[in-house]
RODO-2510 file (C-alpha; in nm, 4 decimals, decimal comma):
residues 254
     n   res          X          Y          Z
     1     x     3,6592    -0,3612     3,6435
     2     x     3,3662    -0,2993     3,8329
     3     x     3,3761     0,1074     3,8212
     4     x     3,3765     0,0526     3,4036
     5     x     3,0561    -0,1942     3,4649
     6     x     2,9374     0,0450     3,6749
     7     x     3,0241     0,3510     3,3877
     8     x     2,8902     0,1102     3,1234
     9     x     2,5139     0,0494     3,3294
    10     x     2,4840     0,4235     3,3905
    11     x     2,5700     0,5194     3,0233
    12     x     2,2719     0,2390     2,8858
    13     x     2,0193     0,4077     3,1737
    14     x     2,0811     0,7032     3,0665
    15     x     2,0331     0,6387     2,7486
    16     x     1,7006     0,4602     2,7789
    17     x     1,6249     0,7439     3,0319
    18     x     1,6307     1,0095     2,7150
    19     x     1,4700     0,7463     2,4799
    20     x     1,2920     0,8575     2,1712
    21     x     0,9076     0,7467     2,0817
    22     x     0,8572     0,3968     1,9274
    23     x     1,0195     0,3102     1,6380
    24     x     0,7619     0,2806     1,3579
    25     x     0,8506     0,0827     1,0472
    26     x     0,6901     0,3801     0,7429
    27     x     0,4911     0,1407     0,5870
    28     x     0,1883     0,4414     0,4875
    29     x     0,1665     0,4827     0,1422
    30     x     0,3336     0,1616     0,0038
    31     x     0,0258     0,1499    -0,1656
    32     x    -0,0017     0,4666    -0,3136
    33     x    -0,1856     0,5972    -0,6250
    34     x    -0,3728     0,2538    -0,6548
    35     x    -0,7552     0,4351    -0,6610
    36     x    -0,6980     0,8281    -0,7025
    37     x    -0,8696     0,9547    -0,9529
    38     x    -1,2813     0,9737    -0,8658
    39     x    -1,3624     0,9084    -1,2593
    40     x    -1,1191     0,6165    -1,1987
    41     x    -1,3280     0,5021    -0,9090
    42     x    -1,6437     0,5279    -1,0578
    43     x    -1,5399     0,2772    -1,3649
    44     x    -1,4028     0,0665    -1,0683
    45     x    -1,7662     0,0293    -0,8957
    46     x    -1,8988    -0,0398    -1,2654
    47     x    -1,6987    -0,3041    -1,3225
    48     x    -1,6756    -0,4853    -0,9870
    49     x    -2,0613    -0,4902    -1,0207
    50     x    -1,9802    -0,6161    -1,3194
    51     x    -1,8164    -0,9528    -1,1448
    52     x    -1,9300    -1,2866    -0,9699
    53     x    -1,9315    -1,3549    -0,6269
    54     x    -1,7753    -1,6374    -0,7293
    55     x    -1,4741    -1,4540    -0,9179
    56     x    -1,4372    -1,1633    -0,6382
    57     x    -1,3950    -1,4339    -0,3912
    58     x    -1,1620    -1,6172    -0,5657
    59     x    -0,9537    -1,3739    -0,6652
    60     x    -0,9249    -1,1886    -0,3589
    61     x    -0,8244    -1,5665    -0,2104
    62     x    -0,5734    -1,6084    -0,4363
    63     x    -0,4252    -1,3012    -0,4036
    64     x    -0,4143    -1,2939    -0,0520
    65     x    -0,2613    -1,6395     0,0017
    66     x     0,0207    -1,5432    -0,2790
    67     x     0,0928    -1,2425    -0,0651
    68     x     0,1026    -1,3832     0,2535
    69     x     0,3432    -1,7180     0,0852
    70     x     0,5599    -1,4798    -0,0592
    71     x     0,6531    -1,2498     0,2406
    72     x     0,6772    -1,5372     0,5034
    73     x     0,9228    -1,7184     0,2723
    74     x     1,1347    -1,4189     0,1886
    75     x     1,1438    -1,3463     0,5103
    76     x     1,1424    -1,6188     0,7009
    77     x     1,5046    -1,7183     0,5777
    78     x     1,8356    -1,6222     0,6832
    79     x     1,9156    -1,2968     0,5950
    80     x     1,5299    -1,2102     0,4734
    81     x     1,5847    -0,9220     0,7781
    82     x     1,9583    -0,8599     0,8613
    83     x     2,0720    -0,8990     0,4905
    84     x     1,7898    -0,6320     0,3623
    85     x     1,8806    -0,2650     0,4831
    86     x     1,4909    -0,2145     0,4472
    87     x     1,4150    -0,4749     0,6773
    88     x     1,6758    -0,4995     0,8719
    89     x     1,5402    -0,4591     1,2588
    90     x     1,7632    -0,1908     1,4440
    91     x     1,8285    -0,0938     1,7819
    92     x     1,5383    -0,0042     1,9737
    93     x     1,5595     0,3662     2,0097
    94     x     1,6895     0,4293     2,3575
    95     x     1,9895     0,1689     2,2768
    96     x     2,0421     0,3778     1,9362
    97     x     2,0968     0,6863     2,1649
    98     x     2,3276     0,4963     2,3817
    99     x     2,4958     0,3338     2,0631
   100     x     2,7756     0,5988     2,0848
   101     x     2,8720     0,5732     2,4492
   102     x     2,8587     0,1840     2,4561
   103     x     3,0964     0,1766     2,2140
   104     x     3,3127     0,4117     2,3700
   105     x     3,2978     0,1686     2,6740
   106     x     3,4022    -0,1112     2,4684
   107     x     3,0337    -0,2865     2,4401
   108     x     3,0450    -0,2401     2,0205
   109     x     3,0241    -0,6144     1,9695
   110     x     2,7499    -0,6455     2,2229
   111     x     2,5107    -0,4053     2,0283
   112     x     2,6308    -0,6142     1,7481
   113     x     2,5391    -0,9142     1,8689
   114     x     2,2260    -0,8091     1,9878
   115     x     2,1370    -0,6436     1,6129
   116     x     2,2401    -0,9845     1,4764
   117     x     2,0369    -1,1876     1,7732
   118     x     1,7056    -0,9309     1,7318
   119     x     1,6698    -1,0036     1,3297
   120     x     1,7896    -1,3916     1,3317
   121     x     1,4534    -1,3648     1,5703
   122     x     1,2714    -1,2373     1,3715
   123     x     1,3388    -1,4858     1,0918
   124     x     1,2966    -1,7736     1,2919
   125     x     0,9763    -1,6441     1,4124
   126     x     0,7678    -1,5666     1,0729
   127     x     0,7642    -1,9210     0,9085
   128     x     0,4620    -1,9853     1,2185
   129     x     0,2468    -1,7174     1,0412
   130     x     0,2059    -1,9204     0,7404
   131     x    -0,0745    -2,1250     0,8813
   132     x    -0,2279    -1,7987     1,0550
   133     x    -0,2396    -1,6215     0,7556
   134     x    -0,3857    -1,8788     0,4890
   135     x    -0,6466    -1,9609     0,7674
   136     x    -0,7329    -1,6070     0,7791
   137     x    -0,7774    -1,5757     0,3908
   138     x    -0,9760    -1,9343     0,4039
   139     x    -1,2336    -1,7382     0,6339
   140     x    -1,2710    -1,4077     0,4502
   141     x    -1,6428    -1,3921     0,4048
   142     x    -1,7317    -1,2697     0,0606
   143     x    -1,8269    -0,8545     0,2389
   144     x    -1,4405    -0,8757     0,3183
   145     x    -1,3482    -0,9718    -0,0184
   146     x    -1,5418    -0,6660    -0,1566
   147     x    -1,4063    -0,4350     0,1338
   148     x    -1,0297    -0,5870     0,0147
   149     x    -1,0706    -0,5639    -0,3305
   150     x    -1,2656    -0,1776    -0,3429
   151     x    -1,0960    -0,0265    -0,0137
   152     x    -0,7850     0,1004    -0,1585
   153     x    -0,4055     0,1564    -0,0364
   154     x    -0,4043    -0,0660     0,2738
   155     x    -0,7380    -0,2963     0,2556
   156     x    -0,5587    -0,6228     0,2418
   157     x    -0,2922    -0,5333     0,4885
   158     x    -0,5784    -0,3915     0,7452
   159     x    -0,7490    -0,7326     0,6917
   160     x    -0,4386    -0,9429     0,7396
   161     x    -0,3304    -0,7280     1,0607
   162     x    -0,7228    -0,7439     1,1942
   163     x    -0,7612    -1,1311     1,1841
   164     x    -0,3934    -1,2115     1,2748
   165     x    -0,1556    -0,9504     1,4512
   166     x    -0,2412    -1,0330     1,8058
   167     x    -0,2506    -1,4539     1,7565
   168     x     0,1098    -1,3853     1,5964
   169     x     0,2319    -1,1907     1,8556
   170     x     0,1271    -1,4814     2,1020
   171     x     0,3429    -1,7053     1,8592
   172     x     0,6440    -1,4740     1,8133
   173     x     0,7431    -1,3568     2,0972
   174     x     0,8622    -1,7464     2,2894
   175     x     1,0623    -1,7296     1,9630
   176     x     1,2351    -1,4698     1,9533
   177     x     1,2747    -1,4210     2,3352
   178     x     1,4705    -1,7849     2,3234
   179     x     1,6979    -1,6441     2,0465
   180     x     1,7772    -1,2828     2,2095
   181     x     1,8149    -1,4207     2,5670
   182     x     2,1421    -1,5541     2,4643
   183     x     2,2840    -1,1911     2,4349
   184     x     2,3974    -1,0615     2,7389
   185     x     2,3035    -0,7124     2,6448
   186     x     1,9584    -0,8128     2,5638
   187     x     1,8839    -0,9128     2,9545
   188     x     2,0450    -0,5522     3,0449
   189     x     1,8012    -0,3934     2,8072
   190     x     1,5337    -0,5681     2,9461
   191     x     1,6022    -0,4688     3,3448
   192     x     1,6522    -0,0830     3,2383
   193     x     1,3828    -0,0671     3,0091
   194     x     1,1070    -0,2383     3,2230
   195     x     1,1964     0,0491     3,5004
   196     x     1,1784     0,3360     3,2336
   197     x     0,8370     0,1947     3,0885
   198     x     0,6968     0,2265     3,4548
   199     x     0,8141     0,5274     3,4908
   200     x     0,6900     0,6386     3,1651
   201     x     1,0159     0,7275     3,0651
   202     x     0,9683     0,4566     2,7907
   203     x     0,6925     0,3666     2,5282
   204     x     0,5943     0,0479     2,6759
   205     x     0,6118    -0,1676     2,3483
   206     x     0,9626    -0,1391     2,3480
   207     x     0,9487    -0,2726     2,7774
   208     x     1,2058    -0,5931     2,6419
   209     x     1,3439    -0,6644     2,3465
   210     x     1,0888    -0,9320     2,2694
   211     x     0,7956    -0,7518     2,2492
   212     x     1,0165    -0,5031     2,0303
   213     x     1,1679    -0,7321     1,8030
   214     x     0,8006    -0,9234     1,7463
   215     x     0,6241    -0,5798     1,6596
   216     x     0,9136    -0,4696     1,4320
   217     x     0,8891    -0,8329     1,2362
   218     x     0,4973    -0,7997     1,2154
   219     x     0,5096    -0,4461     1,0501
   220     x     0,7125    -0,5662     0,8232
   221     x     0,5778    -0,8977     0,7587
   222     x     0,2331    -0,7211     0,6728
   223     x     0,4511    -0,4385     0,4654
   224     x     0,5819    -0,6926     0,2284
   225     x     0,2100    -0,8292     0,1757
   226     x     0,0779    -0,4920     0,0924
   227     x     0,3501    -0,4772    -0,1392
   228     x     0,2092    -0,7597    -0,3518
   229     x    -0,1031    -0,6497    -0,3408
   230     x     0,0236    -0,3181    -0,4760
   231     x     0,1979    -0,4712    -0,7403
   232     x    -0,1405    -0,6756    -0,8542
   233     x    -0,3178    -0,3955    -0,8579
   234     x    -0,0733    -0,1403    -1,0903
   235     x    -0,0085    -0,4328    -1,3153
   236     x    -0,2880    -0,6934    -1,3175
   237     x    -0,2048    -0,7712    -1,6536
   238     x     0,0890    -0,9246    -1,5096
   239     x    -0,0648    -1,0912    -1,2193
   240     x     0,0049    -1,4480    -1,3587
   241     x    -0,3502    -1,5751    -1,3457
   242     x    -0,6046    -1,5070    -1,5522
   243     x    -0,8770    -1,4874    -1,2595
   244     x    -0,6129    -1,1909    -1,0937
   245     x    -0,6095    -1,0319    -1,4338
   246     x    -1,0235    -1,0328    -1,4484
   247     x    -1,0731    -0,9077    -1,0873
   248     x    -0,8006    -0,6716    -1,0446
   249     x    -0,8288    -0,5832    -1,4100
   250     x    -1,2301    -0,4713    -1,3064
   251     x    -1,0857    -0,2381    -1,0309
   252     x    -0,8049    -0,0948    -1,2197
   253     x    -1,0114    -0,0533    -1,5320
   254     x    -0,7003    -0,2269    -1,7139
***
């Protein structure tokens, strides 16, 4: 018993030894093909001009706050990560390259229950950004709401990940380090990754599974907003409020 716990920690150091860079969540371009065209941009500074203060503020509130209510409670719900392959968190890298080996060494239902313990994290965790978020959009002074509503692709996610990404990381991780430290494999990780990351054999984001697990529910968290705001913008005619239709109609020229 002990040599296969021995065979077992060298297989998982090894593999964290060989790990890959940080897992990034391709969120670029979810916004695509929302301000392309310069003659399409030039009608879009005409008729922003063309608005309130009043309206572009409102709007841009609006928008914001539906964006930010609709990914925290899709997410923040059993299954809004494990049960959506697109959201799903996976291994962190260097336990995807030791994936094979572990379950040669019969530790399959650990990685399992580590996959499972990582995303139920995750959706525990995102019901606190709620408050973050909406307090966030409450502040936007009206130069953000111009710099949101003209900036293109990302805008509103850069906003949301400016005023809040570090305060939710402070709020995640307790969260989701309560719900992984039940997995035994999750403590292992932690202990072999911590050495690697000094050692630079490790990017040190991915150090514990916490800190993992809390970026990889934040990139998507703010992924899911820009995808409402993407939405708005290619169909404002559909927005479902007549304010969302005259502001984002004024960009979009629709």
């Amino acid at each position: 018993m002990a040599a296969l716990i021995s065979k077992r920690g060298i297989m998982l150091a090894t593999g964290l030894a060989l790990s890959l860079p940080a897992y990034a969540f391709d969120w670029s371009g979810i916004l695509k093909g929302v301000t392309r065209q310069p003659a399409s941009e030039t009608a879009t500074t005409s008729g922003v001009d063309a608005l309130s203060n009043a309206d572009i503020n409102a709007g841009l509130k609006e928008a914001l706050t539906r964006g930010a209510d609709a990914a925290v409670a899709q997410l923040g719900q059993k299954d809004g990560f494990f049960g959506n392959a697109a959201l799903k968190i996976p291994l962190p890298p260097s336990l995807q390259k030791a994936e094979k080996a572990m379950r040669m060494f019969g530790m399959g239902k650990q990685a399992d229950d580590l996959v499972l313990s990582m995303n139920r994290a995750a959706e525990a965790a995102v019901p606190e950004a709620k408050t973050l978020l909406v307090g966030a959009v409450k502040e936007m002074t009206l130069e953000d709401a111009k710099g949101i509503l003209t900036g293109g692709q990302t805008s509103a996610t850069d906003f949301f990940r400016r005023k809040t990404e570090a305060r939710l990381a402070e709020r995640f991780e307790p969260i989701v380090k309560a719900n992984t430290d039940k997995v035994g494999l999750a403590q292992q990780y932690n202990q072999y990754a911590g050495m690697a990351a000094q050692f630079n054999l490790l990017d040190k984001k991915q150090a514990n599974v916490e800190q993992y697990v809390t970026q990889q529910a934040l990139d998507r968290l703010y992924t899911l907003i820009g995808e409402k705001e993407a939405a708005i913008r290619a169909n404002p005619l559909q927005a479902g409020s007549d304010l969302l239709k005259k502001v984002f109609g004024a960009v979009s020229g629709k």
